[in-house]
C-alpha positions in Angstrom: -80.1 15.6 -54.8 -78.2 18.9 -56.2 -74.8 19.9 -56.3 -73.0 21.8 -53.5 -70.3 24.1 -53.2 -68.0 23.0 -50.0 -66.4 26.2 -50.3 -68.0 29.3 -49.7 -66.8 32.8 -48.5 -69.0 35.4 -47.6 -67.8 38.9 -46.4 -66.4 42.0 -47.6 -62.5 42.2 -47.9 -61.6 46.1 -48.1 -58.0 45.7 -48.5 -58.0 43.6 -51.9 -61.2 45.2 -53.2 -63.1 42.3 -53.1 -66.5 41.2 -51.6 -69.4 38.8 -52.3 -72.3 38.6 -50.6 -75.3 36.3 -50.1 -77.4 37.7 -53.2 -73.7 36.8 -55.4 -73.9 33.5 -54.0 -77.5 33.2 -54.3 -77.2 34.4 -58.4 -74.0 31.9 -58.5 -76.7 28.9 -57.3 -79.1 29.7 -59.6 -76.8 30.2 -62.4 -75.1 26.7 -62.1 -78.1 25.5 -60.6 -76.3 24.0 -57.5 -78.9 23.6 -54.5 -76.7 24.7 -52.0 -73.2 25.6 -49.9 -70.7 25.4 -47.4 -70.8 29.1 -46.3 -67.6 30.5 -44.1 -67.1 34.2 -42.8 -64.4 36.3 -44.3 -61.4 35.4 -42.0 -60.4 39.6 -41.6 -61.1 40.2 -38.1 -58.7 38.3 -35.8 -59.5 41.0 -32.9 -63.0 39.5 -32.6 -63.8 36.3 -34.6 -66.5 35.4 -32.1 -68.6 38.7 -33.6 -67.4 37.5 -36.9 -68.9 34.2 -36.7 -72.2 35.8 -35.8 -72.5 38.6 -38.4 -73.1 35.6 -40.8 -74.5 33.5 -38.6 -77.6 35.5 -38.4 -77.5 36.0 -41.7 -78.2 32.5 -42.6 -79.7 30.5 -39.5 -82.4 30.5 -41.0 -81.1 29.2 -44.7 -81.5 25.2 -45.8 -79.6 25.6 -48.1 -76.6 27.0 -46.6 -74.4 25.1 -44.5 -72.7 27.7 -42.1 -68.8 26.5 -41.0 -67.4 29.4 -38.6 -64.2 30.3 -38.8 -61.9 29.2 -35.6 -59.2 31.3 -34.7 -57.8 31.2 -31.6 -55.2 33.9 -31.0 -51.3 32.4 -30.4 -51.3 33.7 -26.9 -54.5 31.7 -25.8 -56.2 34.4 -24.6 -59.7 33.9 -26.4 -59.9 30.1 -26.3 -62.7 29.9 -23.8 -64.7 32.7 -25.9 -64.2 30.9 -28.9 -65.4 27.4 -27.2 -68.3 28.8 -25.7 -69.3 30.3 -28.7 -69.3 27.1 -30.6 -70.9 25.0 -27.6 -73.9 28.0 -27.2 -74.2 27.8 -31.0 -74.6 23.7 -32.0 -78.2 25.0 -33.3 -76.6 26.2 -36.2 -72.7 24.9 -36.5 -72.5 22.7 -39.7 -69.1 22.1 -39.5 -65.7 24.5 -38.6 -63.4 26.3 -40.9 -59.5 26.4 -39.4 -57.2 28.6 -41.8 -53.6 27.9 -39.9 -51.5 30.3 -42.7 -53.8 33.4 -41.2 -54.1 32.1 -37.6 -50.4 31.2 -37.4 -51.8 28.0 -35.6 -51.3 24.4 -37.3 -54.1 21.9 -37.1 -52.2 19.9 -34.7 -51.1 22.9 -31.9 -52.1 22.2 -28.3 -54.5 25.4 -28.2 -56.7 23.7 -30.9 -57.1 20.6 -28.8 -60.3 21.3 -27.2 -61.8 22.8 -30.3 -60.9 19.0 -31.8 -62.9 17.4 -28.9 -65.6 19.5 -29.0 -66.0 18.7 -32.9 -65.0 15.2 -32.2 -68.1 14.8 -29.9 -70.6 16.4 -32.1 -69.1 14.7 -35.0 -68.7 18.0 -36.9 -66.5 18.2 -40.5 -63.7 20.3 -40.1 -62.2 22.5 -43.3 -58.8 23.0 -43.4 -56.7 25.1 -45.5 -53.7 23.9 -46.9 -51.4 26.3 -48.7 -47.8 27.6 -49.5 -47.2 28.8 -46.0 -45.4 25.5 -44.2 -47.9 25.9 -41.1 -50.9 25.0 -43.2 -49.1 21.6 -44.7 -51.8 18.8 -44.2 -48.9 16.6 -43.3 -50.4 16.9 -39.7 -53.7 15.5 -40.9 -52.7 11.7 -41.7 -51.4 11.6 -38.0 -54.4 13.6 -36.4 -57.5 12.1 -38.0 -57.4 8.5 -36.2 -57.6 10.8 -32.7 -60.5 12.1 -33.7 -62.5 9.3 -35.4 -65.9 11.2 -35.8 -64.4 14.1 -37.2 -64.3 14.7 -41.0 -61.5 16.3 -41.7 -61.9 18.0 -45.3 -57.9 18.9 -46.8 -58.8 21.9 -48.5 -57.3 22.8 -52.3 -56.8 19.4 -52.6 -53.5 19.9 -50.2 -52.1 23.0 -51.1 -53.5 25.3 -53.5 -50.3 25.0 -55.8 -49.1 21.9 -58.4 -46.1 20.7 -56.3 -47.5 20.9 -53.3 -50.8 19.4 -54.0 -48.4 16.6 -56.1 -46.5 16.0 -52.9 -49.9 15.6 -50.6 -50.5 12.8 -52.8 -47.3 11.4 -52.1 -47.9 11.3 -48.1 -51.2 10.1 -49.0 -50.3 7.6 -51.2 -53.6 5.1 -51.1 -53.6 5.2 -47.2 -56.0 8.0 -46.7 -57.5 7.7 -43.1 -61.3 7.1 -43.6 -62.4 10.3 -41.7 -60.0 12.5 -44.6 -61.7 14.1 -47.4 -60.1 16.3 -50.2 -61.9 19.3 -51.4 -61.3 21.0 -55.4 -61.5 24.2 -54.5 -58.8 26.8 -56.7 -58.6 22.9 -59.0 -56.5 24.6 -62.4 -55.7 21.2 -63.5 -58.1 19.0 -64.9 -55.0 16.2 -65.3 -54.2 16.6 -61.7 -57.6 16.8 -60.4 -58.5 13.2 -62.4 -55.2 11.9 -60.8 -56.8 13.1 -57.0 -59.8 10.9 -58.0 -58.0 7.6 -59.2 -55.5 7.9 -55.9 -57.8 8.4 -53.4 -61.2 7.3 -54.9 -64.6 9.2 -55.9 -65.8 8.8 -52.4 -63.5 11.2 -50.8 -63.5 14.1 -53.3 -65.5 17.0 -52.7 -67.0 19.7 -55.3 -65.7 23.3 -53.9 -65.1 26.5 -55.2 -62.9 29.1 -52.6 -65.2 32.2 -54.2 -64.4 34.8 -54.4 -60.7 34.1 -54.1 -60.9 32.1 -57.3 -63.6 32.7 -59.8 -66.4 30.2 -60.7 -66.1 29.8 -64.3 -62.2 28.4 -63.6 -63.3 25.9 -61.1 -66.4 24.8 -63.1 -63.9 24.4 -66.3 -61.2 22.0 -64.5 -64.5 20.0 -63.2 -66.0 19.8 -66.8 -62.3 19.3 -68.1 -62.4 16.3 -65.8 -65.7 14.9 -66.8 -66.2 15.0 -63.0 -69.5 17.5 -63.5 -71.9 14.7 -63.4 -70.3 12.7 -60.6 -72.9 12.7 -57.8 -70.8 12.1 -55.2 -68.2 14.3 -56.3 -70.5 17.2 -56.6 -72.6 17.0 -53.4 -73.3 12.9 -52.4 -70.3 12.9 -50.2 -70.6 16.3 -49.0 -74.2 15.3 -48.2 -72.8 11.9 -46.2 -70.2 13.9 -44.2 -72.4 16.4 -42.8 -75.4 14.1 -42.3 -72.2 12.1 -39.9 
């Protein structure tokens, strides 16, 4: 039993100057000596996410360690739904879970062109990231309505809601103690040790998850807030309930 990161990106992002590939991650695990993570593709090419998904899905099929979540984007005129299911259903070999960012899709969780994506995920009872940010289409207000329709999906509310104070704040509010038992909260971006300790008393050890968002957040701020917290030597927290989800 090790600690995993729940959120991974690996890619190369040309625009912002960034990238991090699998020998950063790879010196990131052994640094912090996690034994292994969530990994997700880089989200930049919306013209062909189905090649995307498979530039780093060969790259780590053959990895224990790394659990890969491709990135679903279907495009807001429907055209590349069937590409993007039949990728997924010719790809179940290696699919660990999906990754749906609605602020760069332009698509909310709960939009009719994702529906079939949901059933397929329901069926193989896959975890399902979801980014939750500024941008009103990726509120996980949706969430709390969609998870009970989906009962073997486990749907992880990435940045613990929102990736900013108020909004996270105001997540917690719709939450309340009524999480839906298939709703899980990841730490990823986490600036606020305070915050992040409240996340755990509202909704309970047992749906927190341990993850990062590198390299759009850097390491050593996400490992701070978790030490900050006294959350570092949580087990669940830092890879039990990551472990349970996917093993679902």
């Amino acid at each position: 039993m090790g600690i995993i990161d729940s959120h991974v990106h690996i890619g190369d992002w040309p625009e912002w100057d960034l990238s991090f590939s699998l020998a950063d991650l790879d010196a990131l695990l052994k640094k912090y000596r996690f034994s292994g993570a969530v990994v997700v593709p880089p989200l930049v090419d919306r013209d062909d996410p189905v090649g995307m998904n498979h530039a780093l899905q060969r790259q780590v099929e053959n990895r224990t360690d790394l659990f890969f979540f491709p990135w679903v984007h279907v495009k807001q005129d429907g055209s590349n739904e069937s590409s993007m299911l039949r990728y997924l259903e010719g790809n179940e070999r290696v699919i660990r879970g999906l990754k749906v960012h609605a602020s760069i899709s332009q698509m909310g969780i709960s939009d009719p062109l994702l529906a079939k994506i949901l059933e397929f995920a329901d069926r193989r009872g896959l975890p399902l990231l979801y980014h939750c940010g500024r941008h009103p289409i990726s509120s996980a207000v949706p969430i709390k309505a969609l998870a009970p329709t989906y009962p073997h999906i486990n749907f992880i509310v990435a940045h613990l809601g929102g990736n900013a104070y108020d909004i996270v704040v105001d997540t917690m509010k719709m939450f309340d103690h009524n999480a839906p038992e298939n709703v899980f909260f990841d730490t990823s971006t986490a600036r606020h040790p305070k915050l992040l300790r409240r996340a755990v008393e509202l909704y309970g050890e047992d749906k927190i998850l341990f993850g990062t968002d590198v390299p759009f957040t850097e390491m050593e701020m996400n490992w701070a807030c978790l030490e900050f917290a006294d959350l570092t030597d949580n087990k669940k927290i830092m890879g039990g309930n990551l472990r349970r989800i996917l093993k679902r």
